[in-house]
N, C-alpha and C positions, 0 to 999 in steps of 0.2 A: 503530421503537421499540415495543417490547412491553409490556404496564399493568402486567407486574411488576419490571421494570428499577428497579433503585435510579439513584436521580438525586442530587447531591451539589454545591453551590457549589463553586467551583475554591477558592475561601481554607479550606473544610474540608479539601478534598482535597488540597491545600498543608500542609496542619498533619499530615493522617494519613496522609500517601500511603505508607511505608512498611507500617502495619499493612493500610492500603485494599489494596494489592497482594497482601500473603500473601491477605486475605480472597476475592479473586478467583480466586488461585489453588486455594486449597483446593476453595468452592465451585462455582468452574467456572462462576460467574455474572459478566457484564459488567456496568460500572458505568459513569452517562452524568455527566459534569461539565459546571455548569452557571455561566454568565454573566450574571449579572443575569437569573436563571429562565428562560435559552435554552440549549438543549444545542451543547454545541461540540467535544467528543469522547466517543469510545466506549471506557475501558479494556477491553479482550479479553484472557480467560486465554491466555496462551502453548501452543500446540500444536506440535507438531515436527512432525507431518504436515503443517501448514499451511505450514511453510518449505520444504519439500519438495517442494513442488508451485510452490511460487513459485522455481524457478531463472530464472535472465536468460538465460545463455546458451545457444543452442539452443531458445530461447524462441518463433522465427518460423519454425524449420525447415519448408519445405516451405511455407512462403507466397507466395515468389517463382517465376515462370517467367519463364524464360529464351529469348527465341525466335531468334535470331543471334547471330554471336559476340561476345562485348562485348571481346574487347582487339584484334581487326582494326581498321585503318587504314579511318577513312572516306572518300568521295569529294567530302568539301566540305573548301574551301578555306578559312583560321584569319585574320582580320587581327589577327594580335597587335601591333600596334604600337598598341594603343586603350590 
């Protein structure tokens, strides 16, 4: 958290959080909501580069190796009657 961050009781933030949101947006400054004078969340202006970069899938591509075949038949024997 940065000394110029606006900080904000969540019951203000509850009462203005429509204007509070244009206001981040325009400004492109985050606002930190606060719990009995503790911060509990960060509103961040919305960026579309930032969704962008956060896809899920194909997210681990290329994290996994593979070193034998994984759908051959092993040579251990299964007691499924457990």
């Amino acid at each position: 958290m940065t000394m110029n961050q606006q900080m904000i009781p969540a019951g203000q933030f509850k009462a203005q959080c429509l204007g509070l949101m244009e206001q981040i947006q325009e400004t492109q400054q985050p606002i930190v909501v606060t719990k009995r004078g503790v911060p509990m969340v960060t509103i961040i202006p919305y960026k579309k580069e930032m969704v962008s970069k956060c896809k899920i899938f194909g997210a681990l591509k290329g994290t996994i190796t593979i070193h034998q075949d994984i759908v051959a038949p092993i040579d251990e024997l299964w007691d499924v009657d457990n």
